[in-house]
Structure formats: C-alpha cells, structure tokens
C-alpha positions in Angstrom: 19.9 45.5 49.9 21.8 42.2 48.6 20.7 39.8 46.0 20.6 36.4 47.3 22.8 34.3 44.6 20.7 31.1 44.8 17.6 33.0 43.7 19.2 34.7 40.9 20.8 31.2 39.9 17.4 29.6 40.3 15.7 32.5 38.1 18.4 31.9 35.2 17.8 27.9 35.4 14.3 28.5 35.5 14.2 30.4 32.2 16.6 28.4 30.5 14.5 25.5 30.9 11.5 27.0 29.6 13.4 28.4 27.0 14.2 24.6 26.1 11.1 23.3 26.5 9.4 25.6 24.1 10.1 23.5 20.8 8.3 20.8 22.3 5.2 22.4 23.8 4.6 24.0 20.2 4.9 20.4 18.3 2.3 18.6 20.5 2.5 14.7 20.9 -0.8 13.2 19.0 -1.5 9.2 20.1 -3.8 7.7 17.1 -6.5 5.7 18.4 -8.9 3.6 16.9 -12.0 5.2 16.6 -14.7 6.5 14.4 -12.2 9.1 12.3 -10.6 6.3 10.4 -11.6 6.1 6.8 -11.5 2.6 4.8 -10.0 2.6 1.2 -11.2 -0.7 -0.8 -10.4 -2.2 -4.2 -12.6 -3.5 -6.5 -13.2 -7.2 -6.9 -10.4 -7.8 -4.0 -12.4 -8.8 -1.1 -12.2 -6.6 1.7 -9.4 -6.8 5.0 -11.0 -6.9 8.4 -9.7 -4.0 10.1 -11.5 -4.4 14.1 -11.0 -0.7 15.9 -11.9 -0.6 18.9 -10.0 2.5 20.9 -6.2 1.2 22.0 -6.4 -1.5 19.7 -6.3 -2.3 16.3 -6.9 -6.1 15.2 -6.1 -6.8 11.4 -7.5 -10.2 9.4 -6.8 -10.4 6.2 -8.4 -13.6 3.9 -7.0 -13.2 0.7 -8.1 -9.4 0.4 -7.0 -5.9 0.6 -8.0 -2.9 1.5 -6.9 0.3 3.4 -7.9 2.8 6.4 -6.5 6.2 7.0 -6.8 9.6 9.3 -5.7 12.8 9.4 -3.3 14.0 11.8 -4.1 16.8 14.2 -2.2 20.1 13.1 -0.3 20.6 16.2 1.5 17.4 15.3 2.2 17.6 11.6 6.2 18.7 12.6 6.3 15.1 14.4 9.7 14.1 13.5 9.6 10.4 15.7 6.9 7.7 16.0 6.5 4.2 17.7 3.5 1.8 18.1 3.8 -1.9 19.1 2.9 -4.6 16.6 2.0 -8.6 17.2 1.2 -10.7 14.0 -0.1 -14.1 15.0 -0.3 -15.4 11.3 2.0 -13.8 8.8 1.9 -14.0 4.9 4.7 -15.7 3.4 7.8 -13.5 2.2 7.0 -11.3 -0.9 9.2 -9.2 -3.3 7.8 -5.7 -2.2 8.5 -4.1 -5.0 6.9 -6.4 -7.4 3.0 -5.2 -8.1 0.8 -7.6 -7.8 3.0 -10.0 -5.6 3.6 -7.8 -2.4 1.4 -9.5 0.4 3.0 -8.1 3.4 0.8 -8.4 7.4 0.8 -4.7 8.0 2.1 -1.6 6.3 2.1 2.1 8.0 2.0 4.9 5.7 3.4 8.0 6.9 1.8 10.5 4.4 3.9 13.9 3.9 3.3 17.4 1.8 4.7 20.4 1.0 3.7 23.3 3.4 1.8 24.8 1.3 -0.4 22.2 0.1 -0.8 21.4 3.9 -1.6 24.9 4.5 -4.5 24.8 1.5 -5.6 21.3 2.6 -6.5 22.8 6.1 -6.9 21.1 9.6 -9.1 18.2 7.9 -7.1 16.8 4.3 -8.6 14.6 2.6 -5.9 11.6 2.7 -7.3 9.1 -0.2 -7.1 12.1 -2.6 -4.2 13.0 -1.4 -2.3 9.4 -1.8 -2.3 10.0 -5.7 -0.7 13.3 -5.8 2.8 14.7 -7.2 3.2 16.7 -4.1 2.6 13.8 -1.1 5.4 11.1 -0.7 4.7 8.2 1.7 7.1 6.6 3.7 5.4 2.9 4.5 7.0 1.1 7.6 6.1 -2.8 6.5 5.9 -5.7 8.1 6.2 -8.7 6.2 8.3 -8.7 2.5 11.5 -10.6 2.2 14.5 -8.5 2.8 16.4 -7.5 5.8 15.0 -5.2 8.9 15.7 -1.8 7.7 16.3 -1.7 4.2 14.5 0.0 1.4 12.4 -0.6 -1.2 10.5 1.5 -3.5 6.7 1.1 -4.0 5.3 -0.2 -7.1 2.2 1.7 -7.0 3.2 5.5 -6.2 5.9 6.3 -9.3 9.0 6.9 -7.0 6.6 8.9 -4.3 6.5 6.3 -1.8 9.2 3.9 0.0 9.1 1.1 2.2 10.9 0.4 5.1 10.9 -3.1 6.2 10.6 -2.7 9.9 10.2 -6.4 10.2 10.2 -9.4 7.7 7.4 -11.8 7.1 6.9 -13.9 10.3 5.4 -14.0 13.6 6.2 -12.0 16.9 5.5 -9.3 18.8 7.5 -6.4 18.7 7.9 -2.6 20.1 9.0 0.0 16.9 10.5 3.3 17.7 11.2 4.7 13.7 13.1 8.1 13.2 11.1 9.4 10.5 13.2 12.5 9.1 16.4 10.3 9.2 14.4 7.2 7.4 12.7 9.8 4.8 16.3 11.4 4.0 17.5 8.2 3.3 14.2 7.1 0.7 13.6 10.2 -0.5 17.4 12.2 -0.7 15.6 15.4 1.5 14.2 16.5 4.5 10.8 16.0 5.1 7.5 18.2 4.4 4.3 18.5 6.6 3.1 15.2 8.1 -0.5 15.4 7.1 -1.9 11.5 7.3 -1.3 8.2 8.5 -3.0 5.1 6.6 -2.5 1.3 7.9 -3.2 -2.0 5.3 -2.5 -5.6 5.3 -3.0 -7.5 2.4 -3.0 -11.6 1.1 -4.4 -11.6 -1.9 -1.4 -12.2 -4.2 -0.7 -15.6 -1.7 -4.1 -16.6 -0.7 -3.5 -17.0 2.9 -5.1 -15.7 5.9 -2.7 -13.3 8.2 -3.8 -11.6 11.6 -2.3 -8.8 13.5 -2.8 -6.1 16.3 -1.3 -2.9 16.4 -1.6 -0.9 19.3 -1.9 3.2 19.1 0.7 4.9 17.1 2.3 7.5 19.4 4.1 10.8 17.4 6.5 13.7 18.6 
C-alpha cells in the first residue's frame, strides 16, 4: 500500500515544531505580581518608601526615604534571558550622579539578581534574596529610572564593590513608558560574561539625598 506524501510531510513538520518548541516549554514564562511574597528591605534612620501592592500593580511614593522590596523567582524561570514591565512616574526626583553614594536619588530601580549554578542549586526553590544582595557570588544588574546620563548607558553601583551595574533605562523625568531589556546582552556588556542563574528580582525608589517626594507605578514584570 502507498504512503500518502502530505501525511508523511505533515508528520516531519509536526515534529520539527515540537522539536523547536522544547527550549521554551522547559524555561517557563513567570509574570511577577504584587502580592504577599514580596519582602521589604529598610534602612535605619531613612524613613521608609511607600511601596502599595496590590496584584497587577505596583504604586511607589517616596518622601524623602528609602527602602527596598524583593521576591524570589520561580525555578522554572531562572534561565529567563528577556524581561519587560511598563513603568509611569508622575513625580520624578531630580537628576543624580548614580554612581555617587549618598547622592543617587533615582524614581525606580529593578534589580535583576544573578548566581552561580551552584549556589542556586544550594539556595534551593526559596533563596533568601536580602542575604543574598551582599554576597561575592550574586551580581545585580539594576534597570533605573531616574539618574543623569543617557538611556542605555552604564554605571557601576556604589554600594555592591563592582557586583552590581546600572542600566539607565530612563533618565530622571516624567512619562510613561513600555521596557523590553535583553538581559544576557545588557549583563555581558556590565559584567564582561554571560550570565548565571536568575534567582531574584528586588524594586526601590529612593529621595532621600534630594528631599523631594517622587511617585510611580510599575505594572507586572513579565520574564522568558
């Protein structure tokens, strides 16, 4: 009996796009709501920023404080290689020298938090990200808004001895704006390699350094 072509061609298109698919199926996209597994980081005598989560929406007031919040992300998306998140700042901060400590005000600042495998693999499904921010083996890549350079160029963090980088993604102003960031092409270029295990994600705003009152929204951050 004959063998219809078009079935055999169907068969071999069939299992050549699952073969393709595969990579992406096994590195599961991971949308980062606002809910109760955010964790708040504050500073002593620095009042404390506002952070408002309620599910698909994150509003930010800072008044002349600082403070942080951060998550883990979900195993199944640690090999997340892209990200993007819309951002609307209302009241900004004035522009700042980012890399000067103490004098870095900037509206909002997402920190992608990266490991070695290993350490990942130790850490387990649940890291703990504040410890984490302080050791040799994380580097942060920190998409800012606010600061006083151009869109897309770097400068190194005052805080983290040559472990973390920011990115200005926007400068110091008002606007709303849609971000799509290539994260292993941004980390090569801050960092001089490719980049570990994507264990955390942490989110600040801070006005302390100018005095002045900034608020923002950021909507879920979306990786893959």
């Amino acid at each position: 009996m004959s063998r219809n072509p078009f079935s055999a061609r169907r068969a071999i298109f069939a299992a050549t796009a699952a073969a393709v698919m595969l990579p992406f199926t096994a590195n599961a996209m991971q949308t980062l709501r606002y809910d109760s597994g955010w964790e708040a980081i504050t500073f002593r005598s620095i009042p404390k920023t506002r952070f408002s989560l309620s599910g698909d929406t994150l509003r930010v007031d800072a008044d002349k404080s600082a403070s942080v919040i951060y998550t883990a992300v979900a195993p199944g998306a640690r090999n997340a290689r892209h990200a993007s998140w819309d951002w609307t700042v209302s009241a900004s901060v004035p522009p700042t020298d980012l890399g000067r400590k103490g004098g870095d005000d900037r509206n909002l600042a997402i920190y992608f938090v990266f490991t070695d495998p290993k350490t990942a693999e130790r850490l387990g499904d649940n890291p703990n990200i504040k410890s984490l921010l302080g050791k040799s083996s994380s580097r942060m890549l920190i998409y800012v808004h606010g600061g006083s350079g151009q869109a897309g160029s770097l400068v190194p963090s005052p805080y983290f001895g040559g472990r973390g980088t920011s990115v200005i993604q926007r400068p110091a102003g008002t606007g709303s704006h849609r971000e799509s960031v290539d994260l292993a092409s941004d980390y090569e270029r801050a960092f001089a390699s490719e980049p570990g295990v994507l264990v955390g994600i942490a989110i600040s705003a801070d006005s302390d350094d100018t005095g002045v009152q900034s608020t923002a929204t950021l909507s879920p951050i979306m990786l893959n």
